[in-house]
C-alpha positions in Angstrom: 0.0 0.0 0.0 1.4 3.5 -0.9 0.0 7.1 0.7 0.2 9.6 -1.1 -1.7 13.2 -1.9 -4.8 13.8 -3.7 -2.7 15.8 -6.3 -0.5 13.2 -6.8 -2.8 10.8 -7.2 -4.9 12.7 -9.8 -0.9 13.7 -11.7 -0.5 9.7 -11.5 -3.9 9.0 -13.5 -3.1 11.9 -15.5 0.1 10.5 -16.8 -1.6 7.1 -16.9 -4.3 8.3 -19.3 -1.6 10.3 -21.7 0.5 6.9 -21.6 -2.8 5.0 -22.8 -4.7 7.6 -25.5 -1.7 9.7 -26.6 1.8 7.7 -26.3 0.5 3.9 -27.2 -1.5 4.6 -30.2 1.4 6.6 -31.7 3.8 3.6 -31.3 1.2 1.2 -32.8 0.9 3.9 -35.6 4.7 3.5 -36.1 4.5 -0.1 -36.2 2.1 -0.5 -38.8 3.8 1.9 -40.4 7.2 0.1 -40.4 5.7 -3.5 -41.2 4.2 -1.9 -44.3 7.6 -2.0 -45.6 8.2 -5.5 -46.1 11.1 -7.6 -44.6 11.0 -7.5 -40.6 14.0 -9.3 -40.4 16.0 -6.4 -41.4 13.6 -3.3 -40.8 15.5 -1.4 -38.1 12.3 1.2 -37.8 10.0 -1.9 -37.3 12.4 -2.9 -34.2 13.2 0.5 -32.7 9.1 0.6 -32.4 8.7 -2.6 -30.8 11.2 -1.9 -28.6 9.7 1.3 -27.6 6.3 -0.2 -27.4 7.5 -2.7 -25.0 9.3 0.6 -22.8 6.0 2.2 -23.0 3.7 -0.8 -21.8 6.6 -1.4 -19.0 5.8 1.5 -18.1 1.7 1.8 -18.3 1.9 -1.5 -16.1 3.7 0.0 -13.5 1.9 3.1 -13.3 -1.6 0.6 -13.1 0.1 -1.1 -10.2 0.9 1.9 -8.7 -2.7 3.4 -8.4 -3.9 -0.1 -7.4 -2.2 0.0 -4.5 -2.3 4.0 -3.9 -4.5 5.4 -0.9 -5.1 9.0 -0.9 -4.3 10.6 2.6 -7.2 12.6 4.1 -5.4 15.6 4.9 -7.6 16.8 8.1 -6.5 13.7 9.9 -2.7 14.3 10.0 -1.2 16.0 13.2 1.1 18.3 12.4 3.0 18.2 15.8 5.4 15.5 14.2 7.3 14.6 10.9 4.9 12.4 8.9 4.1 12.4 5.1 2.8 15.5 4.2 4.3 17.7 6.4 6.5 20.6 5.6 9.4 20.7 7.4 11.5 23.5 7.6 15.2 22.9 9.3 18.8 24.4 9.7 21.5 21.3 8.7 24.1 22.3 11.4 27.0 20.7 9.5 27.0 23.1 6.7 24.6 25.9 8.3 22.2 25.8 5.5 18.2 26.5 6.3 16.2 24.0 4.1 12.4 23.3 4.1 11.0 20.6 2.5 7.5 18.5 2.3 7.7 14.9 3.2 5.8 12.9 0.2 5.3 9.4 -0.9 8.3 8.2 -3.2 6.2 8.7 -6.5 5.7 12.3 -5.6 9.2 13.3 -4.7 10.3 15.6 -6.2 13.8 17.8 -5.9 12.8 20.3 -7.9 9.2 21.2 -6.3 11.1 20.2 -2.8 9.5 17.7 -2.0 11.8 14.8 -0.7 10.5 10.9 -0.4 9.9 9.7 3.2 11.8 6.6 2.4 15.4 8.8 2.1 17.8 9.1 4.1 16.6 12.6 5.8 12.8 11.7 4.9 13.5 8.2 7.1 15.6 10.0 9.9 12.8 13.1 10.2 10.1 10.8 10.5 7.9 11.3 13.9 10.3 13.8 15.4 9.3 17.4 17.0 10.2 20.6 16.6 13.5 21.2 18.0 14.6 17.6 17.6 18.2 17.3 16.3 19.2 13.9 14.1 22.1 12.9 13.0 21.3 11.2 9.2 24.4 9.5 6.6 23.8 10.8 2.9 26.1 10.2 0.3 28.3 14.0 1.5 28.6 12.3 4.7 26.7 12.3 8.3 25.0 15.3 8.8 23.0 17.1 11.5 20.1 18.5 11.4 17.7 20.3 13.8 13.9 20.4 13.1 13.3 24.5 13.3 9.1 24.2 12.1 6.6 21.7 11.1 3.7 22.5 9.5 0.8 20.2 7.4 1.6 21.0 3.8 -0.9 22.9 1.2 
């Protein structure tokens, strides 16, 4: 079973559907394409389709799996008094001195970029049900670093 947000849930399905209406029939397109002309055997287009065909339902199946096992947290039961999944956390690394704030989401919604980190990392593991004010020690690849907990708050 995998938690995650309604947004992400709804991206998930949205992603699922442009696999399955917009991706697959262009690849079937390109097959039919490439086995209208002729020999298989030797018809590199023909095989760099099935190839990509084979990628694309790869991933379609996973995606299916995914949302068959995804529950959708209901946001107004979530305390925000510890680190959970959802939360935003805002902390201070004390290693480095950097301030950093980031939202605790499920591994398919992590994301870097939108800063949100998976609760199955290293930090998202060694946050998990601590308080404000809590300092833990966590090993990334840069080495062990030590961070205290400045804020946590239920993300938007």
């Amino acid at each position: 079973m995998e938690y995650m947000s309604q947004e992400g849930y709804d991206k998930l399905v949205a992603e699922l559907r442009q696999l399955e209406r917009e991706e697959l029939p262009r690849v079937k397109e390109a097959i039919a394409e490439a086995r209208d002309k002729g020999d298989l055997s030797e018809n590199f287009e023909y095989h760099a389709a099935k190839r990509e065909q084979g990628r694309l339902l790869g991933r379609i199946r996973f995606k299916q799996r995914v949302l068959e096992h995804a529950r959708v947290i209901d946001m107004s039961r979530l305390a925000s008094d510890a680190v959970g999944l959802l939360s935003r956390v805002e902390m201070t690394n004390l290693t480095t001195g950097a301030h950093m704030t980031y939202i605790i989401a499920s591994p398919h919604e992590a994301n870097l970029r939108e800063g949100k980190i998976s609760i199955k990392s290293p930090i998202g593991q060694a946050l998990l049900n601590r308080h404000e004010g809590d300092t833990v020690e966590v090993r990334v690849p840069a080495g062990l670093q030590k961070i205290r907990i400045d804020h946590i708050a239920l993300a938007e």
